[in-house]
C-alpha positions as CSV (number, residue, x, y, z in Angstrom):
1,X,0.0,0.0,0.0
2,X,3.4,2.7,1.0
3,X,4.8,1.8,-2.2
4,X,1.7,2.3,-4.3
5,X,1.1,5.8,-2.7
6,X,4.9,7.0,-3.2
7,X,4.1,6.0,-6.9
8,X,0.9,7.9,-7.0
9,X,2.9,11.1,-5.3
10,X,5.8,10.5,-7.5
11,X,3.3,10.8,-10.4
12,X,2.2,14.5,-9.4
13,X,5.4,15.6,-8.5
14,X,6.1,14.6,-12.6
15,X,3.1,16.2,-13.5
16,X,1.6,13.4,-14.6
17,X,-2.2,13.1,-14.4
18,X,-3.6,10.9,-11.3
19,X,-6.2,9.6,-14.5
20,X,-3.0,8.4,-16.0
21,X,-1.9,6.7,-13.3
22,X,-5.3,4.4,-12.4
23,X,-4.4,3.3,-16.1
24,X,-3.6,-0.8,-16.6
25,X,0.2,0.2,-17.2
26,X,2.0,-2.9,-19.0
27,X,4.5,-5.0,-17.7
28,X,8.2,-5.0,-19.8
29,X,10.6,-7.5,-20.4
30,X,13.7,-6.6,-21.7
31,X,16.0,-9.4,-23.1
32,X,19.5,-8.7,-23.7
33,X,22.0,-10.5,-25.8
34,X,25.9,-9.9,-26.1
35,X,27.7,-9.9,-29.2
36,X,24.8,-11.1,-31.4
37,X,25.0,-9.6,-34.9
38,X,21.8,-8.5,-36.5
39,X,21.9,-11.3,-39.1
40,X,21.8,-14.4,-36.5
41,X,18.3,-15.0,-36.5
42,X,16.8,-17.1,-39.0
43,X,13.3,-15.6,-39.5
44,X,15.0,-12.4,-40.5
45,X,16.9,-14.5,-43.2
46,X,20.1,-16.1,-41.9
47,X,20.0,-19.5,-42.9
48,X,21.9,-22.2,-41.1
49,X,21.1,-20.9,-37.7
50,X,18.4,-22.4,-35.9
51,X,16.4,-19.7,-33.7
52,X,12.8,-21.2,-33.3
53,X,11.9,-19.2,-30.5
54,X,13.4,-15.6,-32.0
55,X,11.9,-16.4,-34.9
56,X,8.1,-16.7,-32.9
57,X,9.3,-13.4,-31.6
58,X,9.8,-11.6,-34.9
59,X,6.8,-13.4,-36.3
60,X,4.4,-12.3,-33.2
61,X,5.8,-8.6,-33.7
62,X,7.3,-6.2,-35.2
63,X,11.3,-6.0,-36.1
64,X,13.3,-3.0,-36.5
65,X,16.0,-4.5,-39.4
66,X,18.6,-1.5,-39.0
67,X,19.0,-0.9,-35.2
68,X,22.5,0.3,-34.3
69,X,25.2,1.1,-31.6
70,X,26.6,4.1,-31.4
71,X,30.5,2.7,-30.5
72,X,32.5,2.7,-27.8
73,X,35.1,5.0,-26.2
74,X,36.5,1.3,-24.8
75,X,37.8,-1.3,-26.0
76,X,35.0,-3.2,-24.2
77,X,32.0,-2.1,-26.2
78,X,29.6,-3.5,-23.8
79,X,30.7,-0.9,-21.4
80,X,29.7,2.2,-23.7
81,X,26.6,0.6,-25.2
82,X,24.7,-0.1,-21.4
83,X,26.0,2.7,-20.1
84,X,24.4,4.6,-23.1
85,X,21.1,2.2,-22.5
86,X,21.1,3.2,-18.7
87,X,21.3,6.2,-19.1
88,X,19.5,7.2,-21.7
89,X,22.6,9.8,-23.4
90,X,24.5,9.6,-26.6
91,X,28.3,8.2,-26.9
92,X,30.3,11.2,-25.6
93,X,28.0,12.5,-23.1
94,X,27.8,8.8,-21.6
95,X,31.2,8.2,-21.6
96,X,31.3,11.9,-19.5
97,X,29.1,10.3,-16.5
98,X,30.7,7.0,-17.1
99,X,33.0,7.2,-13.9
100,X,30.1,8.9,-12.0
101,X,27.2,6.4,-12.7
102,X,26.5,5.5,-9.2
103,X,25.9,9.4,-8.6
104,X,23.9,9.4,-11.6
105,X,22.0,6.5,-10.2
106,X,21.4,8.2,-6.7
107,X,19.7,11.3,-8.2
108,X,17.0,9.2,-9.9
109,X,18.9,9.8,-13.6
110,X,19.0,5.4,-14.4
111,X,16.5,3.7,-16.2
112,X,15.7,1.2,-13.2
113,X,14.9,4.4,-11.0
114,X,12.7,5.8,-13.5
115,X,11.1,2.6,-13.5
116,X,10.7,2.2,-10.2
117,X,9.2,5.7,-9.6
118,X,6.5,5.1,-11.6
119,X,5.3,2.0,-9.1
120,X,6.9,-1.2,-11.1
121,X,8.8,-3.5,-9.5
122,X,11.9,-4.5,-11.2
123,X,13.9,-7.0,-11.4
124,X,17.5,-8.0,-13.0
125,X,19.8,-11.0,-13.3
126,X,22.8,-11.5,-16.3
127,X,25.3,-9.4,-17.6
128,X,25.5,-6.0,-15.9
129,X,29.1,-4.0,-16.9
130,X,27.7,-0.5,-15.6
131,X,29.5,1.3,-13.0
132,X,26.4,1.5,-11.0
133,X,25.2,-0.8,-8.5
134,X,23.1,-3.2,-10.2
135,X,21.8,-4.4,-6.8
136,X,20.5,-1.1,-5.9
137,X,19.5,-0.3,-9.3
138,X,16.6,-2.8,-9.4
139,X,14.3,-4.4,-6.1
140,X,15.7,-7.4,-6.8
141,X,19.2,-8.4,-8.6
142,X,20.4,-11.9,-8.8
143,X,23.5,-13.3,-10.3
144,X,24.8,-10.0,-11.6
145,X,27.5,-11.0,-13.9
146,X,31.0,-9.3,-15.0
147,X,31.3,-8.0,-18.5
148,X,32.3,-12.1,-19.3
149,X,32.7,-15.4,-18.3
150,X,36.9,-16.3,-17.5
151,X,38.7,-16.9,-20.6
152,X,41.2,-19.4,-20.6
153,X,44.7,-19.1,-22.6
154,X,43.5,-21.9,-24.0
155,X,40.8,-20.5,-25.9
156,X,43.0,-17.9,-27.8
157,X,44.8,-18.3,-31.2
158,X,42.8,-21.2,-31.7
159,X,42.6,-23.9,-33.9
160,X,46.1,-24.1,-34.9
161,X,47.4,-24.5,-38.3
162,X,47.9,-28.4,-38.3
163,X,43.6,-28.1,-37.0
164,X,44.0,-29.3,-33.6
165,X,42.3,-27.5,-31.2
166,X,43.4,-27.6,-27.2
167,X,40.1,-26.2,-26.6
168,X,36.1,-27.0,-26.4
169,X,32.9,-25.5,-26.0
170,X,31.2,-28.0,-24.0
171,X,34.1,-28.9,-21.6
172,X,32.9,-27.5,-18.1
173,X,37.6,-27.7,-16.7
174,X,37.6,-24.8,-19.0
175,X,35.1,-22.6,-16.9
176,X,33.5,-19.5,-18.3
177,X,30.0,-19.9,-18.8
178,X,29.9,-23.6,-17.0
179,X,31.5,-21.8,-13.8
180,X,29.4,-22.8,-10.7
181,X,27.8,-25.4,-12.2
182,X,24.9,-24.5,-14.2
183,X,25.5,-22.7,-17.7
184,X,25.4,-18.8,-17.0
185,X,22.7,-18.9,-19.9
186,X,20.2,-21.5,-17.9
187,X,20.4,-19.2,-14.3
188,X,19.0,-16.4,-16.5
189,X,15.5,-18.5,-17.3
190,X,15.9,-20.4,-14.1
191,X,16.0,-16.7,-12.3
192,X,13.1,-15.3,-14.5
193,X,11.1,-18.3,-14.2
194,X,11.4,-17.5,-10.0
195,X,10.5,-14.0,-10.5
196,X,7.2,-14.8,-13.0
197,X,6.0,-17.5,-10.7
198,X,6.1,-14.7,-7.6
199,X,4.8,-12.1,-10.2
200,X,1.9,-13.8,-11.1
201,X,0.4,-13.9,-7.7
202,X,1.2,-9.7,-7.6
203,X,-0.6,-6.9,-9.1
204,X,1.4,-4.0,-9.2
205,X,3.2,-3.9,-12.8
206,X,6.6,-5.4,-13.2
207,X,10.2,-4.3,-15.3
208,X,12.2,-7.1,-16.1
209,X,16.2,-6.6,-17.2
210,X,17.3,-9.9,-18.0
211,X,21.1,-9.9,-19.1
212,X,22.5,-13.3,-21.3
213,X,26.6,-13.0,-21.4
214,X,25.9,-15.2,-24.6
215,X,27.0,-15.5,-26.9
216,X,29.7,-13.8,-25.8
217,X,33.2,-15.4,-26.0
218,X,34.4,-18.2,-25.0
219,X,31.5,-19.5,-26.8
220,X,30.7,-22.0,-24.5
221,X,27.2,-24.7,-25.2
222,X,26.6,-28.6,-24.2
223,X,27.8,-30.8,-27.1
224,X,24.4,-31.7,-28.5
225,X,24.0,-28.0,-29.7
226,X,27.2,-27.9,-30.9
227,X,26.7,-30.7,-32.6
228,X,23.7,-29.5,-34.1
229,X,26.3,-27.3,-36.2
230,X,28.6,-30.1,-38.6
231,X,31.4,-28.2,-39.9
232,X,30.7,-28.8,-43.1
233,X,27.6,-26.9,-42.9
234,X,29.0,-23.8,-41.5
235,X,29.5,-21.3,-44.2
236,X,32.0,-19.3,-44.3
237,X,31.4,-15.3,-44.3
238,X,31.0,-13.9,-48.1
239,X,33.0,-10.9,-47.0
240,X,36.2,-13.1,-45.4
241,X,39.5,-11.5,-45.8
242,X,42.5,-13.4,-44.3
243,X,44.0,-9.7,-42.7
244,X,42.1,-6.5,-43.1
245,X,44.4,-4.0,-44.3
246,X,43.9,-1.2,-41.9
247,X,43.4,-3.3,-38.7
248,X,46.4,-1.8,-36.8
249,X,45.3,1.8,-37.2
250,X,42.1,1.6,-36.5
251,X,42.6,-0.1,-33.0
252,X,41.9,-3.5,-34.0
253,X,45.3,-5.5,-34.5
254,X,46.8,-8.3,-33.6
255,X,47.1,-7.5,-29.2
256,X,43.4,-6.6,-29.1
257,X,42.0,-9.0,-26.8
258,X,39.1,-10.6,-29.2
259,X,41.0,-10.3,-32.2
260,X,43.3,-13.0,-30.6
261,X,40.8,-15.3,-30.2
262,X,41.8,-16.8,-34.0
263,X,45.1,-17.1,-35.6
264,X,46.8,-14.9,-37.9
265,X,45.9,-15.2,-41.1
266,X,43.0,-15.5,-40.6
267,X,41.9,-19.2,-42.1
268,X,38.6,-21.0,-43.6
269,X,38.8,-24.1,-41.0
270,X,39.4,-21.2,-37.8
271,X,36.5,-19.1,-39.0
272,X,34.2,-22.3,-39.4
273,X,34.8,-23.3,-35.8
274,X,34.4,-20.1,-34.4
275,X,30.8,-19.3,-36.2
276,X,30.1,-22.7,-35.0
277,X,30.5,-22.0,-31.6
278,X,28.9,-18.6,-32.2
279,X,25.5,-20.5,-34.0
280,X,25.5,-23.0,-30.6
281,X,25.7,-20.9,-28.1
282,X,23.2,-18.9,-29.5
283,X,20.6,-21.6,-30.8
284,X,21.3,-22.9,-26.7
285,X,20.3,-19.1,-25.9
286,X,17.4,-19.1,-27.6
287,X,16.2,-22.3,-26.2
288,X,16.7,-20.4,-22.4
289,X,14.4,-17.0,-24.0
290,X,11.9,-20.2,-25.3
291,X,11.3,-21.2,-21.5
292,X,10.9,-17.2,-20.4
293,X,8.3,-16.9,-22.8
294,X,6.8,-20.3,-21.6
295,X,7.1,-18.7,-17.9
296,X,5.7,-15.5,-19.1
297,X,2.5,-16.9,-21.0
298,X,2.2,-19.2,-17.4
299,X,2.3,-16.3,-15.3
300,X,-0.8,-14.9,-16.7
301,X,0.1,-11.7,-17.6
302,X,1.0,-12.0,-21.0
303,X,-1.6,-10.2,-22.7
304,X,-0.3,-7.0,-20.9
305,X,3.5,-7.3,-21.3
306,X,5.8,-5.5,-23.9
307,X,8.9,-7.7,-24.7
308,X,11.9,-6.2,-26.0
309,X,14.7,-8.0,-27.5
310,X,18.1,-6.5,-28.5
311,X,21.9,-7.1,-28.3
312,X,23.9,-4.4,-26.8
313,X,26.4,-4.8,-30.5
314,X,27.0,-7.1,-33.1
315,X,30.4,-9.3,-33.8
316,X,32.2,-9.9,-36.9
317,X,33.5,-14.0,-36.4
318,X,35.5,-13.8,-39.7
319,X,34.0,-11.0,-41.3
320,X,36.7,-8.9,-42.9
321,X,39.4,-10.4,-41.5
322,X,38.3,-9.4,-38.1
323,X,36.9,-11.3,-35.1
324,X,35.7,-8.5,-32.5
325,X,33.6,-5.8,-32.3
326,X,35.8,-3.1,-32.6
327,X,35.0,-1.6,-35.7
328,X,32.0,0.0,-37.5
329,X,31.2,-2.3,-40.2
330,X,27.4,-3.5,-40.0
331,X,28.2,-7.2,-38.6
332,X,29.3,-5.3,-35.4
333,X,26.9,-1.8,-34.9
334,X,23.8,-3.4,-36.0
335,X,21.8,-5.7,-34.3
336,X,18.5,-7.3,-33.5
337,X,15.7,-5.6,-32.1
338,X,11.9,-6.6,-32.1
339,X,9.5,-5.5,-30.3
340,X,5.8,-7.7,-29.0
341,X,3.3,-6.1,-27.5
342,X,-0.5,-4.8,-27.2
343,X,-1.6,-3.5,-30.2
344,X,2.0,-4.1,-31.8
345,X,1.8,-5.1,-36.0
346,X,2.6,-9.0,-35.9
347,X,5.3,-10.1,-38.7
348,X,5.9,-6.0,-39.3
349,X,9.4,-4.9,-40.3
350,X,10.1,-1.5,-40.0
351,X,13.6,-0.3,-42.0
352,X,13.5,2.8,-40.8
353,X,16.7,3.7,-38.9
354,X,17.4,3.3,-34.6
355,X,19.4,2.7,-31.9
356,X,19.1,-0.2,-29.8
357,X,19.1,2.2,-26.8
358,X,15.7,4.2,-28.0
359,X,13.9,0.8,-25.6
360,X,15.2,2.8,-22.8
361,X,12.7,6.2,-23.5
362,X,10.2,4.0,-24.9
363,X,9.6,2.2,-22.0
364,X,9.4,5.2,-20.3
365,X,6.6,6.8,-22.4
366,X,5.0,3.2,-21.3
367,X,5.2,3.9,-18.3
368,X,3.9,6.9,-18.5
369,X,7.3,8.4,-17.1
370,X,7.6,12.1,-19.0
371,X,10.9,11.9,-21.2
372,X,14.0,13.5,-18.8
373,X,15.6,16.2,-20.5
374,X,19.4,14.5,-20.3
375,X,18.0,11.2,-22.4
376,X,18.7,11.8,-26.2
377,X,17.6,8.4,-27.2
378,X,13.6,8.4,-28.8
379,X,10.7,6.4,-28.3
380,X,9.9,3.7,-30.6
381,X,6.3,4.1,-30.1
382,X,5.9,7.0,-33.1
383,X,8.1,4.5,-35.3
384,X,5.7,1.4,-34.7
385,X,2.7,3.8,-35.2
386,X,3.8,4.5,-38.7
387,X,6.3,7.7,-38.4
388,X,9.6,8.5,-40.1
389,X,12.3,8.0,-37.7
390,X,13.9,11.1,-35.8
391,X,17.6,10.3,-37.0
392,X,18.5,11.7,-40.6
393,X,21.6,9.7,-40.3
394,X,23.3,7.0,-37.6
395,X,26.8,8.1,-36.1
396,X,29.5,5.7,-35.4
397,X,32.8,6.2,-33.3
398,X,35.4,4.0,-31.8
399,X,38.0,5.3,-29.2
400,X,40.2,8.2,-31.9
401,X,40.9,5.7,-34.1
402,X,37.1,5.1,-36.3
403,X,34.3,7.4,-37.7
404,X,31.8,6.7,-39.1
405,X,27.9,7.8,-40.9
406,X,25.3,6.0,-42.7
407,X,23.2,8.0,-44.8
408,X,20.7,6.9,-46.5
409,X,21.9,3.6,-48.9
410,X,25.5,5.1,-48.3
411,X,28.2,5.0,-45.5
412,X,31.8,6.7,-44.6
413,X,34.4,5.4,-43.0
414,X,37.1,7.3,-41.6
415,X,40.3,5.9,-40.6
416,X,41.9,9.0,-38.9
417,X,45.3,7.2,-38.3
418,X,45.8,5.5,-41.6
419,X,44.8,8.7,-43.9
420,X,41.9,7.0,-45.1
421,X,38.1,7.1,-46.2
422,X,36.0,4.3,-46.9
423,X,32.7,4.6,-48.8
424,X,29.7,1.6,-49.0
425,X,27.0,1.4,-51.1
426,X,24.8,-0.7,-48.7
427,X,21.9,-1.1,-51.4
428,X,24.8,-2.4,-53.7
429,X,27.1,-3.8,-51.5
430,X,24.9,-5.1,-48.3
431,X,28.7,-6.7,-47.2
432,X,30.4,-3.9,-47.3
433,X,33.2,-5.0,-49.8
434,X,33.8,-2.7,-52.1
435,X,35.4,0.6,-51.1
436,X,34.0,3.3,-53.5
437,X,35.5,6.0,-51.9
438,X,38.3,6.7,-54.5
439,X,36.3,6.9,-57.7
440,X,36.1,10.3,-59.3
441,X,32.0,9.8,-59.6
442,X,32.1,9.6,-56.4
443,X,34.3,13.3,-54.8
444,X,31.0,15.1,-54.2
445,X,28.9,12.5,-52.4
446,X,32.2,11.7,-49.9
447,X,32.5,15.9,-49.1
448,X,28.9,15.6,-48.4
449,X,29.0,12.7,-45.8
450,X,32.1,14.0,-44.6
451,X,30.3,17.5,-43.9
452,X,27.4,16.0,-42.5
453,X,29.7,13.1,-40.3
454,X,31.6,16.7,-38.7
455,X,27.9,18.8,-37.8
456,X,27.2,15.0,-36.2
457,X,30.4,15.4,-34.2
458,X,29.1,18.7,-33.2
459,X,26.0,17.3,-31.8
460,X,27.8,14.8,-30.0
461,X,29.8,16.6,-28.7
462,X,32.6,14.5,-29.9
463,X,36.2,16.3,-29.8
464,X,38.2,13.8,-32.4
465,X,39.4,16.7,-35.2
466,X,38.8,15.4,-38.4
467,X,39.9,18.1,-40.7
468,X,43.3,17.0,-42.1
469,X,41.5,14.5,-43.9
470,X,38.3,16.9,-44.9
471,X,37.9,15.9,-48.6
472,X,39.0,19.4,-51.3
């Protein structure tokens, strides 16, 4: 009874209307993959991967097939891309209240507080890599995970030349995901499956964070879904290069922690495993998400619960040579996102361009939270109800040493240390393999995205100087 009246006084101090606030507000469930690229889910045309329950999701609602990450001012991208989700601000400004998210979270400025001053109760388990305290950031936190499960030297530089491999996926002596004794993957549904059981018996509305590591690295699965994978079936990547030229100077070389996963050059056989592991891990995900939804449709409150599903960035696994996330290539800013819910278009796709982290403000307006003036992120809502979306182009940026904008069918690249400009015709070249950016046809359409990348930068906020390489 306390906590429903602090909502309902909470609502008036926000100038929200009491009428509002007798309103049935919908439950949300936020899933939350790590490292899945957008084209790993085969509904949305991946074949070879087996995603039966992401693929109900994406037929039961709507899809948004160019959602994007902004970058990282890290190495470990899954740092800038929650703390961007949590708190609701672009790149730069996030990475300015990075060291100071706890503060951020005491003054109400987190997206569980926001939640929880509008009366829901909220809950989290998974992957958490903020610098907030996840167990005060929800009512209840369980299992809050590092940004991965242990690595083992084992699993770097792997398979070796001659194909033996000193490593497996679905040997628990190497840790990592099988660390404590259930797979990290299963304690997210057993942990939701808990919460929904206790939830169903409650009638105040509930948020739900729920965090998979997977498929992050080591790639880690039982044998049968690995074996559901036969090498022979695993395809390797249109766009494989054995070393991408400008790797070094654009922060992704040969020390970068993921890029040593694989040897050097890169090889058919060590890309093949790899995406196998990759396709496992994730088809064993997707089985987990299968028994939250069971749990969810048991509970009972289905009919009035938004699901959101997203990855926080993509991952290459062989694409161009590279094997991380640390560049701005599609396979590693663009990801899933679909979106279930009342009223919300089943089997819809919506191309129309996002970031992953506009969830965070929609589920606001959901909750009937007014948008904070610090979050720069947009509600999705206007986007499933048929408008244009509010970003003209998407901006990309990793550490000083990547650039990027996507406009339209076309994107830049800029390589600050290596001299260099890369330009894409995505409706031509979806893989992103044939640099453009020299042709003489082509001079006037690179000073325009150039132009357009630095007013972006301005925006952001974003200090990198770009003008040495500022096309005549």
């Amino acid at each position: 009874m306390l906590r429903h009246c602090f909502f309902f006084l909470c609502l008036l101090g926000m100038g929200i209307p009491l009428a509002s606030a007798e309103e049935d507000r919908p439950n949300i469930v936020f899933i939350f993959a790590d490292d899945q690229c957008f084209d790993t889910i085969a509904a949305l045309g991946t074949e070879g991967i087996q995603t039966p329950n992401l693929d109900k999701l994406a037929r039961r609602g709507t899809t948004f097939t160019h959602a994007f990450n902004m970058g990282s001012w890290s190495g470990a991208v899954c740092v800038a891309s929650r703390t961007m989700l949590n708190s609701g601000r672009f790149i730069w400004n996030a990475k300015a209240i990075h060291n100071r998210s706890e503060a951020e979270r005491k003054a109400g400025r987190w997206w569980g507080e926001y939640m929880k001053s509008a009366g829901y109760r909220t809950y989290m388990t998974g992957k958490w890599h903020c610098k907030a305290n996840a167990e005060k950031s929800f009512d209840v936190a369980r299992d809050v995970r590092p940004g991965m499960p242990n690595q083992t030297e084992a699993g770097y530089n792997r398979p070796t030349a001659d194909g033996s491999d000193p490593w497996s996926p679905s040997d628990p002596k190497f840790g990592g995901f099988w660390k404590g004794g259930t797979h990290w993957s299963e304690v997210v549904a057993d942990h939701a499956d808990d919460f929904l059981k206790q939830a169903s018996r409650e009638d105040e509305p509930f948020f739900m964070y729920l965090a998979f590591n997977a498929p992050h690295d080591p790639r880690q699965s039982p044998a049968e879904y690995v074996n559901r994978y036969p090498l022979d079936n695993v395809a390797v990547p249109t766009n494989f290069l054995p070393i991408y030229p400008y790797a070094e100077e654009m922060g992704a070389g040969r020390q970068l922690r993921d890029e040593r996963l694989g040897p050097f050059p890169r090889t058919h056989h060590a890309v093949k495993v790899h995406r196998q592991e990759y396709y496992a891990i994730i088809t064993h995900m997707d089985e987990m998400i299968g028994r939250i939804l069971k749990s969810l449709e048991a509970s009972g409150k289905a009919d009035n619960t938004w699901i959101f599903f997203t990855a926080d960035h993509g991952l290459a696994v062989g694409q161009h040579g590279l094997f991380g996330k640390q560049n701005l290539y599609d396979h590693s800013v663009r990801v899933p996102l679909m979106v279930v819910g009342p009223n919300v278009k089943a089997g819809r796709k919506i191309p129309e361009p996002v970031y992953l982290q506009d969830i965070m403000p929609t589920s606001l307006e959901l909750a009937g939270v007014d948008q904070p003036e610090h979050v720069e992120f947009h509600s999705l809502l206007p986007l499933l109800d048929g408008a244009d979306s509010p970003y003209e182009a998407i901006y990309g940026g990793y550490l000083g040493k990547q650039r990027s904008i996507r406009a339209d069918r076309y994107k830049l690249i800029v390589y600050p240390e290596a001299k260099k400009l890369r330009l894409y015709d995505l409706q031509e070249d979806p893989l992103e393999m044939n640099d453009i950016a020299d042709e003489v046809a082509n001079r006037a359409l690179v000073r325009d995205l150039f132009g357009q990348l630095e007013v972006l930068q301005r925006q952001m906020k974003d200090d990198l100087n770009l003008s040495s390489l500022r096309p005549e």
